[in-house]
N, C-alpha and C positions, 0 to 999 in steps of 0.2 A: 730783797735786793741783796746780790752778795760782792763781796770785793771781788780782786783780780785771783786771790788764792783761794776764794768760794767760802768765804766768812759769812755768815750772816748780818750785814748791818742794819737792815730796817725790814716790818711784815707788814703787810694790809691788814689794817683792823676791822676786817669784815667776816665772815664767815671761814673759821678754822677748824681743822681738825681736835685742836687742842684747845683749853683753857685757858685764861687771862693771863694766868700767873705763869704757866709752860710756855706760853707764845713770850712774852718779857724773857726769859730765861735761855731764850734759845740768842737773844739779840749774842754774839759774840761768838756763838760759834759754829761749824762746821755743818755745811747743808745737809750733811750726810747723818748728821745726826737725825734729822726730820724720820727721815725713814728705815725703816729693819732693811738689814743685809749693808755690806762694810764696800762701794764700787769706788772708793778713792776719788781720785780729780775723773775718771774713766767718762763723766756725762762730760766737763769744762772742758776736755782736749776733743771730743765729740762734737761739740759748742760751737769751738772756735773753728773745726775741719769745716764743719757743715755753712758756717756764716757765706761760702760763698753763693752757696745754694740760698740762702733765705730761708733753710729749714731749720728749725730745733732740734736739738739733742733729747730725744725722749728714752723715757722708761715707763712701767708700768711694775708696782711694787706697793709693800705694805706700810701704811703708817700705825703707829703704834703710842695711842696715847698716854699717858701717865694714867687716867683713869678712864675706864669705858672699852668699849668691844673697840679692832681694828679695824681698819678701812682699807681697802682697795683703792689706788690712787695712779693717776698719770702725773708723772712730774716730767717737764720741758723748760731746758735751758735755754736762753740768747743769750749771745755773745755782744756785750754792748760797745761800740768803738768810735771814736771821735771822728773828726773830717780828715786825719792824716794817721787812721788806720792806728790808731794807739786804743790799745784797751783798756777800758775803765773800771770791768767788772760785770757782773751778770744780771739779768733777770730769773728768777726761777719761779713756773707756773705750775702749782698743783691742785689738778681738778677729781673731783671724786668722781670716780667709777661706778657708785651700787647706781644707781638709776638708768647708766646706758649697760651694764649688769643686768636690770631689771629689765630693759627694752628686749634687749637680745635674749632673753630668757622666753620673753612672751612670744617675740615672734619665730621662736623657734620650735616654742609648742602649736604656736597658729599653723605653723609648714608642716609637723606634723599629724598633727590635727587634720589639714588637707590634706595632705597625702595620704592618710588612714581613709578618710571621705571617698575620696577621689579610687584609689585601688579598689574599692568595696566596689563600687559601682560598676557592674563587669557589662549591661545592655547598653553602653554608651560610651566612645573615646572621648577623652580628652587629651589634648593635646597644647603645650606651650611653644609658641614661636618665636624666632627673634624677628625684626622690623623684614627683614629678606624672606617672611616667610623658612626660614631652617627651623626642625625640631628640634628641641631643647631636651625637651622635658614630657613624659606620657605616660596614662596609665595603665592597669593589666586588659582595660574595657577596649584599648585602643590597639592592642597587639592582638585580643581577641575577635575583632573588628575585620582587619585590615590583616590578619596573616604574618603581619614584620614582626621580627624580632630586633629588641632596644639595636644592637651594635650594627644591622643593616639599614636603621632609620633615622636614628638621632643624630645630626649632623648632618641630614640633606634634608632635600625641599621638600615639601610637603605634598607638593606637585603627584609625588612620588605613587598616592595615595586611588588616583584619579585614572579611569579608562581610556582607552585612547579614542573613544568617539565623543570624549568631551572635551577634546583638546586638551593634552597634558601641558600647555604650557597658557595656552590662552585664556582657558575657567580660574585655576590656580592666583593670574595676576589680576584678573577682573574682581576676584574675590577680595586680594590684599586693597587695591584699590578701592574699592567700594567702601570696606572698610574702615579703611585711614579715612577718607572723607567724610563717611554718614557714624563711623563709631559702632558701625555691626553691617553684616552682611547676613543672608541668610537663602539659599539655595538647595533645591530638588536635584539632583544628578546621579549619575552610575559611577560606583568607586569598585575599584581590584580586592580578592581577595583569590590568593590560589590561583591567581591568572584567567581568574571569572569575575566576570560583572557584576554588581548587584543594586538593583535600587535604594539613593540613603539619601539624607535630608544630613546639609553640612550648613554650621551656622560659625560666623566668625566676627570675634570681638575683639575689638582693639583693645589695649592695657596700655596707659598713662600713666606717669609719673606726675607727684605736685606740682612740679612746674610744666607740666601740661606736654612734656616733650612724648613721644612715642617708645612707648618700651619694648612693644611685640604684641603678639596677638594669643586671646585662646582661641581654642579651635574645635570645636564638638561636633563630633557626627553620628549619627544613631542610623540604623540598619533600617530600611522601608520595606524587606520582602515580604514579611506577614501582613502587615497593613496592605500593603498592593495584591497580596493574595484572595485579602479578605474581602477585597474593594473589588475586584474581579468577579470570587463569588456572591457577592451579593449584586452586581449586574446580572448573573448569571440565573440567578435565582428571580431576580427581578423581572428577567424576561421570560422567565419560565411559566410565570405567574402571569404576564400582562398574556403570554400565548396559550394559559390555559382559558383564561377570561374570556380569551376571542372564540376557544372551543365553546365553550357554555353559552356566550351569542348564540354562535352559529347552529348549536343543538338546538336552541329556541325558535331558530326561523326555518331549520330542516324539513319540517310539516308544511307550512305556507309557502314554503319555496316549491317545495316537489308540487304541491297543489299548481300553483302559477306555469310551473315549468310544463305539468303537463297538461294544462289548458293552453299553453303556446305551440306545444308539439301537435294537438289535435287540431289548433289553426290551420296552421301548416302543412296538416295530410288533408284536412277535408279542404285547402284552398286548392294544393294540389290534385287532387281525385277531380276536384269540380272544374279547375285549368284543362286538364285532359279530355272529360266529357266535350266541354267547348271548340276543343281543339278538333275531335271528332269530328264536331258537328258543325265545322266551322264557322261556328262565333268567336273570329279572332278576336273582336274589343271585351266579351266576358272573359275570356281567358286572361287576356293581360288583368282583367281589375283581380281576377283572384289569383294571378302570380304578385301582386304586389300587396294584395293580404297577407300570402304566406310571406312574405317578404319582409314586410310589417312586425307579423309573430315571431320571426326567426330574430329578428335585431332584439325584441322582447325578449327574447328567452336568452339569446347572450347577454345581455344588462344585466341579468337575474345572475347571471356566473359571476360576471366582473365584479357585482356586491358580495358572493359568496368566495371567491377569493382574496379581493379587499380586505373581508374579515379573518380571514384566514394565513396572510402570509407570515413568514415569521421573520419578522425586520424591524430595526431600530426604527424609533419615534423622528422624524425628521419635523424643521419648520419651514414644511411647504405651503404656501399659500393657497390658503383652502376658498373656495364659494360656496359659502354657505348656502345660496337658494339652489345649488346643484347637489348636495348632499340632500338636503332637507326634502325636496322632489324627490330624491331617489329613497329616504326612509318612508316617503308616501305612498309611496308603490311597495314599498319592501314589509311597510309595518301592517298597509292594510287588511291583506291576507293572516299574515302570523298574529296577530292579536285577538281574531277570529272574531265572528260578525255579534257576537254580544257586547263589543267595545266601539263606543262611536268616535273616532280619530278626528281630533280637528287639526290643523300644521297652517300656521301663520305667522307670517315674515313681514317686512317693506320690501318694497323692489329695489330700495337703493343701497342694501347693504354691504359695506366693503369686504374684501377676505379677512378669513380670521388666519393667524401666521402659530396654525399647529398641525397636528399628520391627519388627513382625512377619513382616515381607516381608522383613528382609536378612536377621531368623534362619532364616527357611523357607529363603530363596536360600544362606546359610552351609552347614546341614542339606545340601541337595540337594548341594550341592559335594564335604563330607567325605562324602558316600554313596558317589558317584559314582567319587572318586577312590579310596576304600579298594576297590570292586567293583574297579577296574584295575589295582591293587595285587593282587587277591588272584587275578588273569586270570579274572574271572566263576564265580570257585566258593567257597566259605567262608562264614563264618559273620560277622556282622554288626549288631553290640548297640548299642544307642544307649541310654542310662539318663541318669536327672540326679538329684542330690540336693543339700543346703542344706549350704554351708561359712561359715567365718567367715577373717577375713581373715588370726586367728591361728592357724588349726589344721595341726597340723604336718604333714598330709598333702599340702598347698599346697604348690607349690617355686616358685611364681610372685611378686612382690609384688603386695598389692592392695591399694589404697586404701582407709581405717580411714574416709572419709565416708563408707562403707555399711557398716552391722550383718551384711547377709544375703547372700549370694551363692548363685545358681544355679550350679551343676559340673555342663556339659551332657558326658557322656562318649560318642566316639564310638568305637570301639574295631573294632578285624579281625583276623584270623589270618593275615594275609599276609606275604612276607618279612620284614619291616621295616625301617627306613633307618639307616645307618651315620653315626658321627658328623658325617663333612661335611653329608653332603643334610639333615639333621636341623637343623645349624647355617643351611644356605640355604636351606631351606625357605619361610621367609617372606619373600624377595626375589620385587620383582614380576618374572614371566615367567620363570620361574626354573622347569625342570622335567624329572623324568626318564623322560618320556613320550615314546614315539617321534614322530619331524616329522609335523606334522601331527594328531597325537592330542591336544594340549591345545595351551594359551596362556600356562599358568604363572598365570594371575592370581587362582586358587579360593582358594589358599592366606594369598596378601596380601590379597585383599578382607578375606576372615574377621578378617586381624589387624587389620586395619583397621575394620571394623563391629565390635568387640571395644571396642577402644582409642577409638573416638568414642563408645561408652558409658559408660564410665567401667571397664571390663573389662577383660579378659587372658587369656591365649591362652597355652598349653604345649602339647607336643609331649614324649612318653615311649614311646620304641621304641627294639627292641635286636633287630641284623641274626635274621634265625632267628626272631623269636619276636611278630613281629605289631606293629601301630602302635595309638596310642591318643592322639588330640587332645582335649584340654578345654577346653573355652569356661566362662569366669566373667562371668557378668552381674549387677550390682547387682536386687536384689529390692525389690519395694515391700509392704512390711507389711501395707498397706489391701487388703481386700478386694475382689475385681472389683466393679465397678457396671456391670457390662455383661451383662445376663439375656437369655437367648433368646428368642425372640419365642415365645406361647404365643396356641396359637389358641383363639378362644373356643368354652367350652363348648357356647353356644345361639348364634345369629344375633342379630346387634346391631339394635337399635328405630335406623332409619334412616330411618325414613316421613317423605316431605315435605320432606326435604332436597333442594337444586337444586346439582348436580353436573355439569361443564366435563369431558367425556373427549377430551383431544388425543393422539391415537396416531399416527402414520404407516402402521403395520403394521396393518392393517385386521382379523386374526384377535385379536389382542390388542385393538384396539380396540372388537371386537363381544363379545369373551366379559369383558373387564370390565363394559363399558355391561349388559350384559344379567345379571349378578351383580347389580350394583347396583339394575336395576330388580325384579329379585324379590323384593328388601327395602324398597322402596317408594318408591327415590327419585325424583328427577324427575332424567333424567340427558338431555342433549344429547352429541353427539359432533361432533370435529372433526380432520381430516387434519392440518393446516397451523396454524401459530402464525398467520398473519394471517389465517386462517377465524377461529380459534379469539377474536382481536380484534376481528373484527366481531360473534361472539356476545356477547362481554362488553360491549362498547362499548353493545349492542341492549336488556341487560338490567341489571338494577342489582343481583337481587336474587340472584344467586350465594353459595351458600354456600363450596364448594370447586373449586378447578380441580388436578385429576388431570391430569399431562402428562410425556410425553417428554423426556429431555432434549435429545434428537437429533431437532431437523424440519428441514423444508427450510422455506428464506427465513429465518422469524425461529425462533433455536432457544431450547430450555424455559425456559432461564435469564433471556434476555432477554425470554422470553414474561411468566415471570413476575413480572420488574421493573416491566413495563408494567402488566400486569392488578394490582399490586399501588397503582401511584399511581389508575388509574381508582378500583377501590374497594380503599379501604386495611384494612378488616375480611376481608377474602378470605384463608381458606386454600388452602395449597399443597401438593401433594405431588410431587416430581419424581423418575419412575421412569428410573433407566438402567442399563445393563451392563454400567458400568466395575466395577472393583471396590472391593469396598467399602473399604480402606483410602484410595482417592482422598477420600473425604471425611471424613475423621480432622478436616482444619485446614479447614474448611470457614466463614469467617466470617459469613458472611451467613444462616446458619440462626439462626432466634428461635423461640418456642412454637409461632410462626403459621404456620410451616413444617418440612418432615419430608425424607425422603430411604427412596424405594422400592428395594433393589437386585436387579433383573433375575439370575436366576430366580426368581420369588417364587409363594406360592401363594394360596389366594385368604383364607385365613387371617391370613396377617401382611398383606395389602392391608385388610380390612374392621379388622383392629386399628388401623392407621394411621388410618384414616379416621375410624374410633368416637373414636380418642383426640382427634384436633385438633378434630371436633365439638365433644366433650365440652368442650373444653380455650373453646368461644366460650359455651357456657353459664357 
């Protein structure tokens, strides 16, 4: 406490800078003697300006004990005054400095401490915000990043950062929001650099102060073009492999196929040869039974293709609703031949099995594989069961795990009599290229496709064989509850009322093109024909009053697709039908089909063509 002239008359006897006998000895005089350096009354006229503020007259300066090292000190004055403004005298506060000294030392090595951190770090920005989202503060990872240099970014938004198809204003505030509320955000999007785009992964964290108010945010974004590169190629690679997989099917049913294919074809001439004889000799009723042999053989021998392109196309995995007893028939027919008459095939289902929800075509190609491989397993003799029946994900005859998001599961079992595999091969099995086939006899990849078209279903794959006693692979595929909505086409009973409809036939193939035109006119239509997609243009272009255009997909110059983009802006009531010989799961994802358009697949007979055509008719009444 000091008087009005800054005496010292009384000290706290608590913790001082000095000793018992220096603190006594100070009682009487002069504040200034406390500390080194001579500032007069300079703090007590400070004192008394400042009293109207409420603030203290400070300084910062040395104490200097009689014995012992000096101290660093704050000393602050009050101006102490009565109720009518008279002064009594002072208070003088002096607090030691080494310990907020010591604070500020630390965290001055901590800043750069992180800052040394932080600049090293050059595959990743970092960035400090204030609560507005503005740049503060960034490091070299972030000018490396992002293209900006400190004086073009620091002090605007960070917005700044961001491409304009992500909305430069709207991602930015979604971010700071998210944010403030959950305490991190964390977002995939396209940021600028050099006025290009690039894929980057930006993650945002709030910063708090003790009292829990909001201080700003950091802000880290790391570059995504190699990862999306690499995630590209290994789709890429991935499909390369699932389309070589289907090669190596298809090589295996090459031989059964061509056998089947041309026991169809000779159907077909000797029904024909013998239709003719008949006709000769006028026995019209044999004639008809052996046109509808060959008739018979022809639809066989197009099934045989639909299978061979099934296995063959090169198209992502979709989850179509497959029927399993329509596949499973169809490897009956497909595997009987190719597994060759040393292999007794047995294929058993229920009748009441629901679809399974994966692409029809990799479980045919799966099928064909485990066939193929248990016949070379078993050296072309033995016995050969394939069955399936309905598990659940807890039934304890499962040794697999599956996934409880599906109720139902198909247990496709493929099972043989042949040695079977010892625990190693058993455990490698599903390594790609992996195989105990002599050189040249496989590629290893039958086995990891399947795990693999398994496991992108939501599926699962086991393997149970024991040396001596035969193999037995299970395929588990999620089931779809719903009933097929996919009915075979059903020819009509009578000939459909057709009369006076004006009908576009574009074919290339001129036998196809004369025996549909001439179908159609027996039913009364008005039908033109055309070779070529720009014949087929000058007809429509000529007439206005087209009901339907029947066309190819495959012509020369302009082909069906584009043909019927075009005839569809001339007149936009025009239906379509587009006949081709790919097969029919190519047009599973097909977006551009609407009511006013249909999809013919080559072999077809003239049944499911007149149903086509009755229906989209119908469908403009």
């Amino acid at each position: 406490m000091l008087d009005r002239h800054g005496y010292i008359v009384a000290i706290h006897a608590g913790e001082t800078p000095f000793d018992a006998v220096q603190t006594q000895e100070l009682i009487g005089k002069h504040y200034t003697n406390v500390y080194a350096g001579a500032h007069g009354n300079d703090l007590l006229d400070a004192a008394l300006n400042a009293d109207g503020t409420g603030q203290p007259a400070c300084l910062e300066t040395w104490v200097i004990p009689a014995h012992g090292q000096r101290r660093r000190v704050e000393v602050s004055i009050h101006a102490l005054k009565g109720e009518n403004q008279q002064l009594h005298g002072f208070a003088m506060v002096m607090r030691n400095m080494l310990p907020h000294t010591l604070l500020q030392d630390r965290l001055r090595g901590c800043e750069r401490r992180f800052r040394l951190f932080t600049q090293c770090v050059d595959d990743a920005a970092f960035c400090m915000l204030d609560p507005q989202g503005v740049v503060m503060d960034w490091n070299a990872g972030a000018q490396r990043l992002t293209g900006h240099v400190a004086r073009s970014i620091v002090g605007k938004s960070f917005a700044a950062f961001f491409s304009e198809t992500q909305g430069t204003d709207e991602l930015p505030a979604q971010l700071i929001q998210a944010a403030s509320r959950d305490g991190r955000a964390c977002v995939g999007c396209e940021l600028l650099r050099a006025g290009e785009s690039f894929p980057a992964e930006v993650v945002l964290e709030s910063v708090q102060g003790g009292d829990g108010n909001l201080l700003g945010f950091a802000l880290i974004m790391r570059d995504r073009t190699q990862p999306h590169l690499a995630e590209r190629r290994l789709r890429e690679a991935h499909e390369q492999i699932t389309h070589a997989q289907k090669i190596e099917a298809m090589s295996h049913l090459t031989g059964g196929i061509a056998h089947d294919f041309n026991n169809a074809l000779q159907g077909i001439i000797s029904s024909l040869e013998l239709a003719s004889l008949c006709l000769d000799r006028r026995h019209a009723e044999q004639a008809r039974r052996h046109v509808l042999l060959s008739l018979d053989a022809a639809l066989r021998a197009g099934r045989l293709t639909q299978r061979l392109l099934s296995l063959a196309r090169r198209q992502a995995c979709s989850n179509q609703r497959t029927n399993i007893a329509k596949v499973f028939n169809a490897m009956r027919e497909l595997l009987g031949r190719t597994l060759g008459d040393g292999i007794m095939l047995d294929v058993s289902f229920p009748d009441d099995l629901p679809p399974l929800i994966c692409d029809s075509g990799q479980l045919e190609s799966a099928l064909v594989n485990l066939a193929v491989n248990a016949r070379d397993a078993m050296g072309g003799h033995g016995h050969l069961n394939i069955s399936c029946r309905l598990c659940h994900p807890d039934d304890s005859s499962v040794q697999v795990p599956l996934d409880h998001g599906h109720d139902v599961y198909a247990e496709i079992c493929v099972t043989d009599d042949g040695p079977g595999m010892c625990s190693e091969t058993r455990r490698r099995a599903f390594e790609p290229f992996f195989t105990t086939k002599a050189e040249g006899r496989g590629t290893g990849l039958g086995l990891s496709m399947v795990h693999s078209f398994t496991a992108q279903h939501g599926g699962a794959v086991d393997i149970q064989s024991v040396p001596g006693a035969g193999t037995s692979v299970l395929l588990y595929l999620p089931c779809d509850s719903a009933s097929l909505d996919i009915a075979p086409p059903q020819r009509p009973k009578t000939a459909p009322n057709l009369r006076g409809y004006r009908i576009l036939v574009v074919e290339d193939n001129q036998t196809i093109r004369e025996s549909v035109g001439t179908r159609l006119r027996q039913l009364g239509c008005i039908v033109a024909e055309a070779a070529t997609g720009d014949e087929a243009l000058s007809m429509l272009a000529g007439n206005a009053t087209w009901d339907l255009l029947l066309s190819d997909l495959d012509l020369p110059s302009v082909d069906g697709y584009e043909l019927c983009c075009q005839a569809r802006k001339l007149l936009p009531k025009l239906r379509v039908i587009l006949m081709t010989g790919y097969a029919e799961s190519e047009w599973h994802d097909f977006k551009a089909f609407d009511n006013a358009m249909d999809a013919l697949i080559k072999p077809f007979d003239m049944g499911e063509l007149l149903n086509k055509v009755q229906g989209l008719l119908q469908a403009v009444e």
